[in-house]
N, C-alpha and C positions, 0 to 999 in steps of 0.2 A: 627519584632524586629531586625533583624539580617539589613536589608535596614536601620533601625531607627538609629544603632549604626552605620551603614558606614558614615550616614552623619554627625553624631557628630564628628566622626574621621576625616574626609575631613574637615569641620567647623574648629576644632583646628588647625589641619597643615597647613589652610590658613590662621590663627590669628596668628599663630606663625612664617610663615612665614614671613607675615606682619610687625610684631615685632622685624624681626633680619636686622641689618642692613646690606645693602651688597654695593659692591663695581661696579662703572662702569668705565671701562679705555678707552681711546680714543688715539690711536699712530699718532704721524706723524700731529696733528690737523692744525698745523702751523710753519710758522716760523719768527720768528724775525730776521730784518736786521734791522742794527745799528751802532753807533757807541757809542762810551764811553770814558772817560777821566781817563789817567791813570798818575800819578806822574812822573812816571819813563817813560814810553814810550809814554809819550800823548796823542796823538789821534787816538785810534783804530776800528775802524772796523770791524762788527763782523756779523756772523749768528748763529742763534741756533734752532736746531729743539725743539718742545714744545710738550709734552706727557702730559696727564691729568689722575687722577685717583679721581672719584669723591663716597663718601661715601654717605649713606644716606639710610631714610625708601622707602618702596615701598609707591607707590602712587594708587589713585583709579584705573591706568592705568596699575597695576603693573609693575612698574618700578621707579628707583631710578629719572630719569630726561630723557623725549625723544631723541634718539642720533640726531636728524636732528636737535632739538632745543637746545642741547648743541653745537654742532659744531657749528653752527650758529653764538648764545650769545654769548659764550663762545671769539672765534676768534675773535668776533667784539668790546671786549672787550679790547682784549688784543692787538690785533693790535691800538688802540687806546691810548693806553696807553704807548706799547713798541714799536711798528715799526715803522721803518724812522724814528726815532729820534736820538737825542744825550743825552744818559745817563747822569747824572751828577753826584759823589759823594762828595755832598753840603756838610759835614764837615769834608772835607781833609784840612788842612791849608795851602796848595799852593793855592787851589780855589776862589775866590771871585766872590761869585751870585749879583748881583742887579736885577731892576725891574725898567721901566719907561712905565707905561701906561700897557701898553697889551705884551710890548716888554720886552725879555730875556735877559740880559749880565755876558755872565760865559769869565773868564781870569785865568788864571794857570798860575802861576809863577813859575820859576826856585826858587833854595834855596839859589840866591844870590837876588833874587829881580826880576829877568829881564825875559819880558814876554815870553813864551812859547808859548801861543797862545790866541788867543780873540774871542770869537763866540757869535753874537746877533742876535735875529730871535724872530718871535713871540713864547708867549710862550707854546703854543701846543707842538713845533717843539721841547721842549727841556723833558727830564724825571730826576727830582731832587728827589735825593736819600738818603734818612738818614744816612748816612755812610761814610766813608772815602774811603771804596776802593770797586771797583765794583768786583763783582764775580758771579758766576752762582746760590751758593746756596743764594746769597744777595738778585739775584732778583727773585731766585723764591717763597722766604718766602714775599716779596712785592707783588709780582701777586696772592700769595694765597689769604692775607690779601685782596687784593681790587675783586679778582670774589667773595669770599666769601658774602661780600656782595650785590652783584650783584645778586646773586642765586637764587633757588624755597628756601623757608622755613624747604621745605623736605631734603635738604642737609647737611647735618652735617658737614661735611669736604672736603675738595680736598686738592688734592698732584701734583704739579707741576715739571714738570723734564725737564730743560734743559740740549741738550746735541749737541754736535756738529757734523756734517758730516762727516761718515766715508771716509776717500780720501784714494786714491792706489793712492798716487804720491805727486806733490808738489803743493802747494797753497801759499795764500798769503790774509791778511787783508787791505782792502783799505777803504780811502773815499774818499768822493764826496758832486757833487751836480749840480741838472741841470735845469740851470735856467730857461728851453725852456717847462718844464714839467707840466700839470698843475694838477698831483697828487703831492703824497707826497714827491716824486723822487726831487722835488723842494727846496726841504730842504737842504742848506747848510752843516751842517755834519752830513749824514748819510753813512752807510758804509756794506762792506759785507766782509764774510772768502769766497772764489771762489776759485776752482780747477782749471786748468788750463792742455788741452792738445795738445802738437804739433806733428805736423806730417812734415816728410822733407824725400820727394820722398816714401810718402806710411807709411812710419817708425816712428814709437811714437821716439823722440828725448827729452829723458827725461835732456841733458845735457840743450837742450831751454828751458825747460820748469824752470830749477831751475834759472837759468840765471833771465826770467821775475819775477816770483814769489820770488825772490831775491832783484830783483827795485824796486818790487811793495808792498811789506812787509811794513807796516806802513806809507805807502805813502799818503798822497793828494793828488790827478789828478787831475789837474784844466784847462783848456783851456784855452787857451793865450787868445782870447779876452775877459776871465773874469777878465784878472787881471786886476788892478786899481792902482792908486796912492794913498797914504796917506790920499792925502788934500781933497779928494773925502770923506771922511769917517765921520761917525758923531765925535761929541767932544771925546764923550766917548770913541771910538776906537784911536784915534790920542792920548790923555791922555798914550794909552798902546805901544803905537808903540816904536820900535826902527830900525834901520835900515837892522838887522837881517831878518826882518821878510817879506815875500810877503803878501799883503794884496789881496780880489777881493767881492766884493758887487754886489748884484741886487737886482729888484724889481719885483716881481713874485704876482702870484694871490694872495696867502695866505699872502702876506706882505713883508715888505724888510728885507734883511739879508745880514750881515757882514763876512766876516773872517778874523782873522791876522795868518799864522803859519811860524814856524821858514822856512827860504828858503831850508833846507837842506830834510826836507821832504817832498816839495812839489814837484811834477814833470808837469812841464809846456807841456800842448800837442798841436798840430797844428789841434786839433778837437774835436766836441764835445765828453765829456765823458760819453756818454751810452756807455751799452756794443756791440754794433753790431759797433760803432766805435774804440772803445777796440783792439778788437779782427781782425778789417779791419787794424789798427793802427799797430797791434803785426806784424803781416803776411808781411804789408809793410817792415818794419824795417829790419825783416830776409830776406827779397826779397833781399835787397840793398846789402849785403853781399852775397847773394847766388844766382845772380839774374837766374842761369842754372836751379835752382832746384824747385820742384813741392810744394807747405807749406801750408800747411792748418791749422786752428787755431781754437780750440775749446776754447771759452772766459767764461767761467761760469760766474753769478748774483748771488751769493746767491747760493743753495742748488736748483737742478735739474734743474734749467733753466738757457739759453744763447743764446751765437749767435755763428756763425760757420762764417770763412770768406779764 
């Protein structure tokens, strides 16, 4: 009797286990490196760490959804959808989206007319966003909306948290693109937030450090031999041009891509711009001015990875 009722009591507390929904969290799953369009400051650059908290019943496995097969899904989802890209938010009224074939063209205007910048690329390479202005809580109610349906059945909800890299010091948003690359690094404007640390004879010189993270703040890094002329460009980028603007195009595996941005925040470099040229690039520069002293140069990508030169 007393055996009989232990197992009716175990039998309920795993039906009602069963029945409550519980939560599963995932820190640090990923990150998104990007860039986005902003009205007021352009073209920025960004990283975000990506936190998950997904709801749901327990499964015959008990468990809400396997952690090896959410990290997994989950990442490949969302790396697909947000990283290396170029955000877009399609009903800002500076913006104008078009569409020719397979190919993207987003153009941001100034509030007199006159362009601010031009960006065409296939369109994988771009993220169009229902909104006027990009922001952290914009796009993580976007990323919910679409793993949502991606999911097991058994998931009832997720919660999305973007957040940024805690830095001890100074940083800076940039973008890029490299046309030599044949991942997604190949993407005309994408971009990352990167710490930045220097060293002059042994000693963190946080004065260097604001100094570059002060250039490089909203910057394009483009390599002198990607720039281009105008007449090089399709119709539709010569339509935007004015003389303002530095133009540089190529033709990469995943398809050909454009840019126009204003000259004042491009900075033209004598190399390519990955980051182990970056950071070979920084340490030069401070040589020429200090050529006695010892300069090492920590170049961050994004959030925990770089190059050291």
């Amino acid at each position: 009797m007393i055996l009989a009722s232990s197992f009716l009591l175990r039998k309920r507390l795993f039906c009602f286990i069963k029945e409550v929904a519980v939560k599963l969290f995932i820190n640090d799953l990923t990150v998104m490196d990007f860039s986005f369009l902003d009205a007021e400051s352009g073209l920025i650059g960004d990283s975000l760490i990506v936190d998950i908290i997904l709801e749901g019943d327990l499964n015959a496995e008990s468990m809400v959804m396997d952690f090896s097969h959410a990290k997994k899904s989950i990442k490949h989802e969302i790396d697909k959808l947000a990283d290396h890209v170029l955000i877009v938010p399609e009903q800002n009224s500076h913006i104008i989206v078009s569409h020719a074939g397979t190919t993207t063209e987003v153009a941001m205007l100034r509030k007199n007319g006159e362009t601010q910048c031009f960006i065409s690329g296939p369109q994988e390479s771009f993220w169009l966003v229902q909104t006027d202005n990009i922001n952290s809580r914009c796009l993580e109610s976007q990323i919910e909306k679409h793993l949502l349906a991606c999911l097991p059945q058994g998931v009832k909800d997720i919660t999305i948290t973007l957040r940024p890299e805690s830095i001890n010091g100074d940083s800076y948003h940039y973008s890029h693109g490299l046309k030599k690359h044949r991942g997604n690094c190949q993407r005309i404007a994408h971009g990352y937030r990167s710490a930045i640390r220097i060293f002059v004879d042994g000693e963190r010189s946080h004065m260097w450090e604001q100094k570059w993270a002060t250039r490089w703040n909203n910057a394009y890094l483009l390599s002198r031999e990607d720039v281009v002329t105008v007449t090089t460009l399709s119709p539709r980028a010569v339509a935007y041009w004015h003389k303002g603007l530095t133009c540089s195009s190529w033709r990469s595996s995943q398809g050909y891509f454009e840019i126009m941005l204003c000259s004042e925040v491009v900075d033209i470099l004598p190399c390519d711009t990955t980051v182990e040229s970056l950071a070979l690039f920084i340490r030069q520069s401070i040589e020429h001015g200090l050529p006695a002293a010892k300069i090492e140069v920590h170049a961050f990508e994004g959030v925990g990875k770089g190059a050291i030169a």
